[in-house]
N, C-alpha and C positions, 0 to 999 in steps of 0.2 A: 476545544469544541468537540463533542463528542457525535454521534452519530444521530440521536432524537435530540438533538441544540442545533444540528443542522437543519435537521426536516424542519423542525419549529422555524428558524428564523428565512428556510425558503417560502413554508406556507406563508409567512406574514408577508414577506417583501411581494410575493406573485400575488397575494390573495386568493391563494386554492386550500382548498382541504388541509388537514395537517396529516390525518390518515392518511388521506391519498398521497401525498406526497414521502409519507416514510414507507409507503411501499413500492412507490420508485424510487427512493433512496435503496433501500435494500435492494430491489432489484438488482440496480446501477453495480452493487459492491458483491451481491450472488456473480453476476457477469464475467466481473473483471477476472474475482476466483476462480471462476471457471477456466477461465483462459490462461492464468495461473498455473491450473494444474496441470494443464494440457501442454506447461511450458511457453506458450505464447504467448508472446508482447503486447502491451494496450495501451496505444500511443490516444492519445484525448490532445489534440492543437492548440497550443498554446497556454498550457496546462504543464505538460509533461507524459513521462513513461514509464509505466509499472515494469519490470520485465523478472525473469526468474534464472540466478545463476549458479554454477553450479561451482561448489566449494572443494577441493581437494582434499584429502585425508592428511591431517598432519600431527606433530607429535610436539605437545605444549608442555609448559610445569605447572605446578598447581605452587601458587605463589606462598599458600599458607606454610608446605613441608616441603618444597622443591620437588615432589617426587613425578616422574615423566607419567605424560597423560598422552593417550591415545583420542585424538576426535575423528571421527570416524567423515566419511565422506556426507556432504548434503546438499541441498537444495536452500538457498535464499532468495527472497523476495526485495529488489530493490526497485526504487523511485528513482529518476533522475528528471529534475526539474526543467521547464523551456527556459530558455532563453527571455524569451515574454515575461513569464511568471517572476523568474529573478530578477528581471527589470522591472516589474512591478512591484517588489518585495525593497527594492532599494529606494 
């Protein structure tokens, strides 16, 4: 499900707008970015937590020729699911 599959199938289920509803969907996903960049966590109850971490500089192969590859240091964006949610997923 993609991001306008969402709004679409929130507008039907609430009966609001579809517009209006992908503009707080965007919103909602502008947000969380935000707080993203800013390195901050975005804990949502029962849901789960985006958070942002930080990867170390390490030295890999490149599988195709063996030959050593430098990854430089960065930033990843990880999910960790509730408790709730995983119990609902089973």
């Amino acid at each position: 499900m993609n991001r306008s599959e969402l709004a679409r199938a929130v507008a039907e289920r609430e009966n609001l707008p579809r517009k209006r509803v992908e503009d707080v969907v965007r919103s909602l996903f502008d947000e969380i970015e935000l707080s993203l960049r800013q390195k901050q966590p975005v804990t949502i109850t029962g849901f789960g937590t985006f958070r942002v971490d930080h990867q170390e500089p390490c030295m890999r192969r490149n599988p195709r020729t063996g030959a050593p590859v430098d990854v430089p240091p960065k930033f990843k964006a990880r999910f960790k699911a509730s408790d709730t949610l995983n119990a609902a997923i089973q």
